[in-house]
MIDRENFI-423126 format. One record per residue (C-alpha): residue in one letter; x, y, z. Coordinates in steps of 0.5 Angstrom, whole numbers, padded with zeros to 4 digits, always signed. Example, Ala and Ser with C-alpha at 12.3 -4.5 7.8 and 13.67 -1.06 7.14 Angstrom:
REM residues 2
A+0025-0009+0016/S+0027-0002+0014/
END
This chain:
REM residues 83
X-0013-0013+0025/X-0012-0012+0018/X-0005-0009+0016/X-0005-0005+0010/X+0002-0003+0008/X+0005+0002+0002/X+0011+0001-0002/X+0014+0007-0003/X+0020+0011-0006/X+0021+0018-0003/X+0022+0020-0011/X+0016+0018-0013/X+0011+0023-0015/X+0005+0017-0016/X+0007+0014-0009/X+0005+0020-0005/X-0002+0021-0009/X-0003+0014-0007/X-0001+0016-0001/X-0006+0020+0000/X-0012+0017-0002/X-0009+0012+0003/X-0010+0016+0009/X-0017+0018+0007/X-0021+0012+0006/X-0017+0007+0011/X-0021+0006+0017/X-0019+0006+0024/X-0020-0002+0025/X-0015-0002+0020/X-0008-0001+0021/X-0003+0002+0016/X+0004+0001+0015/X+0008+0006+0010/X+0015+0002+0007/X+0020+0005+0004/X+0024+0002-0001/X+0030+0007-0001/X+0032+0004+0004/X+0036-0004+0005/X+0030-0005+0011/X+0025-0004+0006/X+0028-0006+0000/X+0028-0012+0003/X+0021-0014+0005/X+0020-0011-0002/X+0024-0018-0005/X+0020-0022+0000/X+0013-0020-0004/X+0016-0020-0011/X+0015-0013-0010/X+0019-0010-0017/X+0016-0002-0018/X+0012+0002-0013/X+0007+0005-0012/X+0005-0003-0009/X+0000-0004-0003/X-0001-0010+0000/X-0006-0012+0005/X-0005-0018+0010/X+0001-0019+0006/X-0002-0020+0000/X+0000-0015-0007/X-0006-0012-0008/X-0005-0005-0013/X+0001-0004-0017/X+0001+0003-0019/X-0004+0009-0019/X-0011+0007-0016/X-0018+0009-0016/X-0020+0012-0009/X-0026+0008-0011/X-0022+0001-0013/X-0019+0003-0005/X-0025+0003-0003/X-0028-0003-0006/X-0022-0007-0004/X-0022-0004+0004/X-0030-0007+0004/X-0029-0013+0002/X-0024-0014+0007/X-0028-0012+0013/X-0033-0017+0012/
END
């Protein structure tokens, strides 16, 4: 199953737009995981991805949007990923 996480911090007004976008266009074959680098857990999974500012979503492990993004570029990307 795929596993969609979002990199986010509880002050950033970006990461909860993305946020949102997120929970419209994932579908229910894909599972969803919000990481929270405000805390040392998160923090942590953050360094073992490189991940060095938020909003950041990855996708099998993989860093695929740093920063705001296009409901179209989220849509275009799940596609791809469901082939």
């Amino acid at each position: 199953m795929t596993t969609i996480e979002l990199y986010y911090s509880d002050t950033c007004q970006n990461c909860h737009q993305v946020r949102m976008l997120l929970l419209e266009v994932i579908p229910k074959t894909m599972k969803f995981k919000e990481i929270n680098i405000s805390y040392p857990e998160g923090q942590q999974r953050a360094r073992g991805l490189n991940i060095m500012s938020v909003p950041t979503i990855a996708i099998d492990g993989e860093v695929v949007f740093v920063g705001r993004t296009s409901k179209e570029e989220l849509l275009r990307e799940i596609k791809a990923r469901e082939s």
